[in-house]
C-alpha positions in Angstrom: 0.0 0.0 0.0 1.1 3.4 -1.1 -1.6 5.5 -1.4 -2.6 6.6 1.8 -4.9 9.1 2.0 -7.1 11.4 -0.8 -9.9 14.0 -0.9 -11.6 16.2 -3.4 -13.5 17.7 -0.6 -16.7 17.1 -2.9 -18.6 15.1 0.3 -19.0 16.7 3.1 -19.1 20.5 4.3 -17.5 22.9 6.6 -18.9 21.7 9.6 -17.6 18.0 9.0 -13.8 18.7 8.4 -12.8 17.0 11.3 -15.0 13.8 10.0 -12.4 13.4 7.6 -9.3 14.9 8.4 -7.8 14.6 12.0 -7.4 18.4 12.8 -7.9 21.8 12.1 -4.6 23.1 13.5 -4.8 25.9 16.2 -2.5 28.2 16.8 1.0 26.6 18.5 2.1 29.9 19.5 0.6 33.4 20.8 -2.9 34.6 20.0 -3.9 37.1 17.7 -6.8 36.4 14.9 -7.2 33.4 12.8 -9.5 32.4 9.5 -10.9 29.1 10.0 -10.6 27.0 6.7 -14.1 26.5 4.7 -15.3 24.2 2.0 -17.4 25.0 -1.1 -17.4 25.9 -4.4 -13.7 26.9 -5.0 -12.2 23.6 -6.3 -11.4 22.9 -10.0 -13.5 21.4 -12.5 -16.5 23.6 -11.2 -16.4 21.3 -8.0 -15.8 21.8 -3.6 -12.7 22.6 -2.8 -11.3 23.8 0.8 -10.3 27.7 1.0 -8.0 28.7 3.7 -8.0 32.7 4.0 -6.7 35.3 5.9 -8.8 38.8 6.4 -7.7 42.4 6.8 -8.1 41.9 10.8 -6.4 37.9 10.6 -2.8 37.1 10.6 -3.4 33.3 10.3 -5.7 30.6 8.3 -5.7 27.8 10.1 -4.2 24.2 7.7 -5.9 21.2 7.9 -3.6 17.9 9.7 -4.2 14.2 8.9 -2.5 11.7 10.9 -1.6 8.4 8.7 0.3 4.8 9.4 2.7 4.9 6.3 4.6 1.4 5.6 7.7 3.4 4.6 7.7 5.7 7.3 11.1 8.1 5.7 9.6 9.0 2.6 6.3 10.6 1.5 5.1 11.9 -1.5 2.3 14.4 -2.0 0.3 16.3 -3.9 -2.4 19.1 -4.2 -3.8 21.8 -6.7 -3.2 25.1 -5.2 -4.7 28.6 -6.3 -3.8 32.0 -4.4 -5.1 35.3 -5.0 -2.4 37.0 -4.2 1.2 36.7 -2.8 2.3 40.1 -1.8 1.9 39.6 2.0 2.8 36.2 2.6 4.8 35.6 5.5 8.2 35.2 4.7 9.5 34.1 8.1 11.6 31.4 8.4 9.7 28.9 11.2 6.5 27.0 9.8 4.9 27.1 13.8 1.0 27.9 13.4 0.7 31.2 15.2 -0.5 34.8 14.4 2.3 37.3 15.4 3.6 39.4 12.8 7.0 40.3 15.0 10.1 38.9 14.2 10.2 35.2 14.3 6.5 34.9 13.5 5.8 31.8 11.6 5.6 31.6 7.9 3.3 30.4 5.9 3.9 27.3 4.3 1.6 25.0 1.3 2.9 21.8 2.6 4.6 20.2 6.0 5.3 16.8 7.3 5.7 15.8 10.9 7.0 13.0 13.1 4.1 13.7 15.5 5.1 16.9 17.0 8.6 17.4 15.2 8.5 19.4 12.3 10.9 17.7 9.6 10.2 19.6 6.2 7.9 22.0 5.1 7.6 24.2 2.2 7.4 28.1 2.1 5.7 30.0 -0.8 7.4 32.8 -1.8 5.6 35.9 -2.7 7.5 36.0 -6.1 5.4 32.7 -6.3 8.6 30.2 -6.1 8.5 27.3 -3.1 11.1 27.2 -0.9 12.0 23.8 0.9 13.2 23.9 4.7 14.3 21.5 7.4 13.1 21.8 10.9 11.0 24.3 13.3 14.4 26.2 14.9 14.5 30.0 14.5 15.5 30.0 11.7 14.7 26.7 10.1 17.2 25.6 7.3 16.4 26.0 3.8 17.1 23.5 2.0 16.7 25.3 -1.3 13.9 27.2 -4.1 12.2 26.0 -7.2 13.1 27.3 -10.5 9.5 27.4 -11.1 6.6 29.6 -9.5 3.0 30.1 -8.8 0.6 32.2 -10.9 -1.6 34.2 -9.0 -5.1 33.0 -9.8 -4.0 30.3 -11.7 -4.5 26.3 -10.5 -1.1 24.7 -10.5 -0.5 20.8 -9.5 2.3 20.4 -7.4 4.0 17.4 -5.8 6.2 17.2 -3.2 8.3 14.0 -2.3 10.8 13.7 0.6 13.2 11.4 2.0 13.7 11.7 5.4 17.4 11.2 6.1 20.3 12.5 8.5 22.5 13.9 5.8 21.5 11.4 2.7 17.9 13.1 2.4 16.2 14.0 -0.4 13.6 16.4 -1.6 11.8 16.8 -5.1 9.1 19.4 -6.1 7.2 19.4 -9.5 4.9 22.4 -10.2 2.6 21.2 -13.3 4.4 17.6 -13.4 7.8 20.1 -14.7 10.6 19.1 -11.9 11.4 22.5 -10.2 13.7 21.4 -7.6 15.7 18.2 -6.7 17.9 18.2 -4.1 20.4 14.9 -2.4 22.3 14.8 -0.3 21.1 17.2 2.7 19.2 17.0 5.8 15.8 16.4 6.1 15.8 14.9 9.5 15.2 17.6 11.9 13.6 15.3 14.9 15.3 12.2 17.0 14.3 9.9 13.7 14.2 9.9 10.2 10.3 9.1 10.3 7.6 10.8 9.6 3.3 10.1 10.3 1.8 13.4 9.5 0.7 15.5 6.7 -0.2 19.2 6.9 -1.7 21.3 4.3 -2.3 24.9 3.9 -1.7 27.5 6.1 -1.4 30.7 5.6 0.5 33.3 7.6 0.0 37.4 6.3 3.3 40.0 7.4 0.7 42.5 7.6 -3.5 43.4 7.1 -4.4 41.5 4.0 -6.8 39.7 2.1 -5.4 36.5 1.1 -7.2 33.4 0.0 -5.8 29.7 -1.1 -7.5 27.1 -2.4 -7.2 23.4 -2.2 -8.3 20.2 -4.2 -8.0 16.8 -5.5 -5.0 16.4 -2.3 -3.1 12.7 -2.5 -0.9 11.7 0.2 1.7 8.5 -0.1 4.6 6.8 1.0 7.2 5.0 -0.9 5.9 1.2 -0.5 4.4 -1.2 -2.4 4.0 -1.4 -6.5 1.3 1.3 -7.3 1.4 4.9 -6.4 5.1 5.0 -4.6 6.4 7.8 -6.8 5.3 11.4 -8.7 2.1 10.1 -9.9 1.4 13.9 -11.8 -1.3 15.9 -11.6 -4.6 13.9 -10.7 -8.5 14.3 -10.4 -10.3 13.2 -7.7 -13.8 12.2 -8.1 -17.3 11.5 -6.1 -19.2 8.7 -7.1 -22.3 7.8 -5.1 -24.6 4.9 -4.9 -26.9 4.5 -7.6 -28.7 1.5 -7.0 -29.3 -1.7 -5.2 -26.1 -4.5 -4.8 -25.8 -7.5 -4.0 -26.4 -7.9 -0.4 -29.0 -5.4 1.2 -29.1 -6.4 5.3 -28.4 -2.7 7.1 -32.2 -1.3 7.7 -33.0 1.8 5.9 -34.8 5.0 7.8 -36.9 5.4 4.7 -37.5 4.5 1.3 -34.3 2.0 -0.2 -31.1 1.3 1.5 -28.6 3.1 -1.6 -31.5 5.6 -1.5 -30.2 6.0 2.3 -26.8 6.6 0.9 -26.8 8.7 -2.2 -26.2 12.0 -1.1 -23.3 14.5 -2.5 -22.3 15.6 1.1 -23.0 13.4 3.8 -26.1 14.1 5.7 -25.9 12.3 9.1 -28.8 11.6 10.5 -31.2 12.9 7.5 -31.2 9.8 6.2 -29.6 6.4 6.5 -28.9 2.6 6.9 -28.1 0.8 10.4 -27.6 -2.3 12.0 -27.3 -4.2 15.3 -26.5 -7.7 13.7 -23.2 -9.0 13.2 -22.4 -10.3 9.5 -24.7 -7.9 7.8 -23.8 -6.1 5.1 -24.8 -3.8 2.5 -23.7 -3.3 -1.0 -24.3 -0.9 -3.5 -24.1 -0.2 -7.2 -22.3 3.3 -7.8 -22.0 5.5 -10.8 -19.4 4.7 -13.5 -16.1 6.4 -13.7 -15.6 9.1 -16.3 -14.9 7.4 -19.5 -11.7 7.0 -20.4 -10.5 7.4 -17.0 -7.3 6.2 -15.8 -7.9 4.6 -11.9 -5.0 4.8 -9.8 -6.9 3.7 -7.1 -10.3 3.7 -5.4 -11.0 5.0 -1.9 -13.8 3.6 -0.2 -15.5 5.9 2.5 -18.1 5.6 5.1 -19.8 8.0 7.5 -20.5 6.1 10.6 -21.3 6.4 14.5 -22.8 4.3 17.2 -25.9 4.1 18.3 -24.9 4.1 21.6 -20.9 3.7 23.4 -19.7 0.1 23.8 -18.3 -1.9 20.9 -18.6 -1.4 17.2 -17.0 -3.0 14.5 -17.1 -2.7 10.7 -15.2 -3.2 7.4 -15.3 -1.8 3.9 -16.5 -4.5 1.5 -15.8 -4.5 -2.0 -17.8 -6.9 -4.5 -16.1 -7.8 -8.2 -16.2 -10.6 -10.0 -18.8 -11.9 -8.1 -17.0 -12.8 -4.8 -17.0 -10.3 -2.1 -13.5 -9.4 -0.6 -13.5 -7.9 3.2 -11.5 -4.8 4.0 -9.7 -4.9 7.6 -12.2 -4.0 11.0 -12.0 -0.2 11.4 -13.4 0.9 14.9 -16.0 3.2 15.5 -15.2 6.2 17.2 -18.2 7.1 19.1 -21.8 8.5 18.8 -20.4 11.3 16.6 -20.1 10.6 12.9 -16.6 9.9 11.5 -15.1 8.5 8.0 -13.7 4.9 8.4 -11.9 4.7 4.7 -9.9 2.0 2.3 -8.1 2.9 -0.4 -8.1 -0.2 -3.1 -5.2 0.3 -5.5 -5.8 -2.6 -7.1 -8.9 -4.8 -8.5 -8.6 -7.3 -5.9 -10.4 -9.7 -8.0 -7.7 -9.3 -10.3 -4.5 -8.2 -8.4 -3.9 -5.5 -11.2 -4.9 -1.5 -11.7 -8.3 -0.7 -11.8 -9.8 -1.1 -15.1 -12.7 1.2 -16.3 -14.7 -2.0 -17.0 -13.9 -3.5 -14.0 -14.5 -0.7 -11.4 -18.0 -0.3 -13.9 -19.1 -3.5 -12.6 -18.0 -3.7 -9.2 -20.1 -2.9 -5.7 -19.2 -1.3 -2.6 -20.4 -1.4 1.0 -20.2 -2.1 4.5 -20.2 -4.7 7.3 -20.7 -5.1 10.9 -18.1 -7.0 12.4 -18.4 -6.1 16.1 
């Protein structure tokens, strides 16, 4: 498995962030005013994307944190579509702490960082001549590690993938704006904590030097480590896309709250409680027909999602199930958090009624659901 985590933003709302991703990052240091992120309309392809912003009073938009259980935990590879609306009065500070002073050593702002847990190891700076700049650590000042050739357009979407190996003085770090390589570097230090590991992925905050208006938005976001056969390097720039339930599958055991189970299921953001399918017996399962993929499409991988809770606390148990070829194949248990909804998710890069990439045929015909398990 090397594809570990992916949104296009495209199913939930606002108030459901947390659903999906693990945080909304507060300020780490001092307390001045900060722009929560928000999701609509601002992705690509006229779809949702998130929009992290910065107001006139604000000196911080707060990034969004996922916390992931890479295979190959010293190298990770990412990548996002980014679109600001201006650059002028970026932070150009050189620590990527979340916090809103605008004195010196007030933290920058930064597109992309990675963590070991609380240990900052890279992150990456735009500059407000629209060029990324790569730096090691969370001292005062960080070290930069060096600056694409490339830049950023303002008001113009740009792809662009970041992939680092975490090392002592053998690290490495690669960035491609619009699949063009913009910055390769060997050789240096990437390890700024005890170990050359790393488990989280930040996206997205922006940090102003003074009272501006800045706004940056965020879709079709892929995160990924270096294991496996599928997805362990640059995969270029990539669409992420909703498909919901369509129709009946194969198995239909969960009890609906009206009308048919997929009809429970079939909405673009999730609704919680509006409508839905539940059980309390162990082995059911439901399956659903979806939507086809755009034709033509090339499927890296799938990502199965769920929006679940418990009825009540005490245990609760389910697993993704995917349904080609006619045999049903089990994902791993995922727990259920609590009583408040949250995504349990699997990412399939590969048919696993074939062992191979996706075909368009093959993902055509195939089901999804769920299972209770415990």
């Amino acid at each position: 498995m090397a594809l570990l985590f992916m949104d296009s933003f495209d199913h939930y709302a606002t108030a459901d962030i947390t659903e999906k991703w693990t945080q909304i990052v507060a300020k780490e240091e001092w307390s001045d005013y900060e722009d929560l992120p928000v999701i609509g309309a601002y992705g690509r392809n006229s779809s949702q994307g998130i929009r992290m912003a910065v107001g006139n009073t604000s000196r911080c938009g707060n990034p969004v944190s996922v916390t992931l259980a890479p295979t190959d935990t010293d190298l990770v590879i990412a990548g996002a579509a980014f679109k600001y609306n201006n650059f002028t009065n970026l932070s150009q500070e050189v620590n990527p702490k979340v916090n809103s002073d605008t004195a010196s050593n007030g933290g920058s702002n930064w597109l992309f960082a990675i963590k070991d847990t609380n240990t900052y190891q890279v992150w990456f700076r735009l500059n407000t001549n629209g060029t990324i700049s790569a730096f090691c650590g969370a001292g005062y000042p960080s070290t930069l590690l060096g600056t694409t050739t490339g830049s950023l357009q303002v008001n113009v979407w740009a792809y662009v993938e970041f992939k680092v190996l975490i090392h002592g003085s053998a690290g490495t770090v690669d960035v491609r704006i619009n699949g063009v390589n913009s910055l390769s570097l060997t050789g240096v230090n990437t390890q700024a904590g005890t170990s050359a590991i790393w488990n989280v992925a930040r996206f997205g905050y922006i940090a102003v030097s003074t009272g501006s208006t800045i706004t940056c938005d965020i879709d079709d976001v892929v995160v990924m480590d270096g294991s496996g056969s599928y997805n362990n390097a640059f995969i270029g720039d990539v669409t992420i896309s909703i498909l919901n339930p369509n129709g009946a599958g194969n198995s239909t055991d969960w009890t609906p709250s009206a009308g048919s189970n997929y009809q429970c299921v079939d909405e673009d953001l999730v609704n919680d409680d509006t409508d839905y399918v539940s059980s309390s017996t162990l082995n059911t399962k439901d399956l659903y027909a979806f939507a086809d993929a755009p034709a033509g499409a090339d499927i890296r991988a799938v990502q199965v999602l769920a929006a679940v809770r418990k009825g009540a606390e005490g245990p609760g148990q389910v697993t993704l199930v995917t349904r080609s070829s006619s045999t049903d194949y089990d994902g791993a248990a995922q727990g259920i958090g609590g009583t408040t909804y949250s995504y349990v998710r699997q990412v399939l890069e590969t048919d696993p009624a074939t062992a191979a990439a996706w075909s368009e045929s093959g993902f055509n015909a195939a089901e999804f659901g769920i299972k209770k398990v415990g």
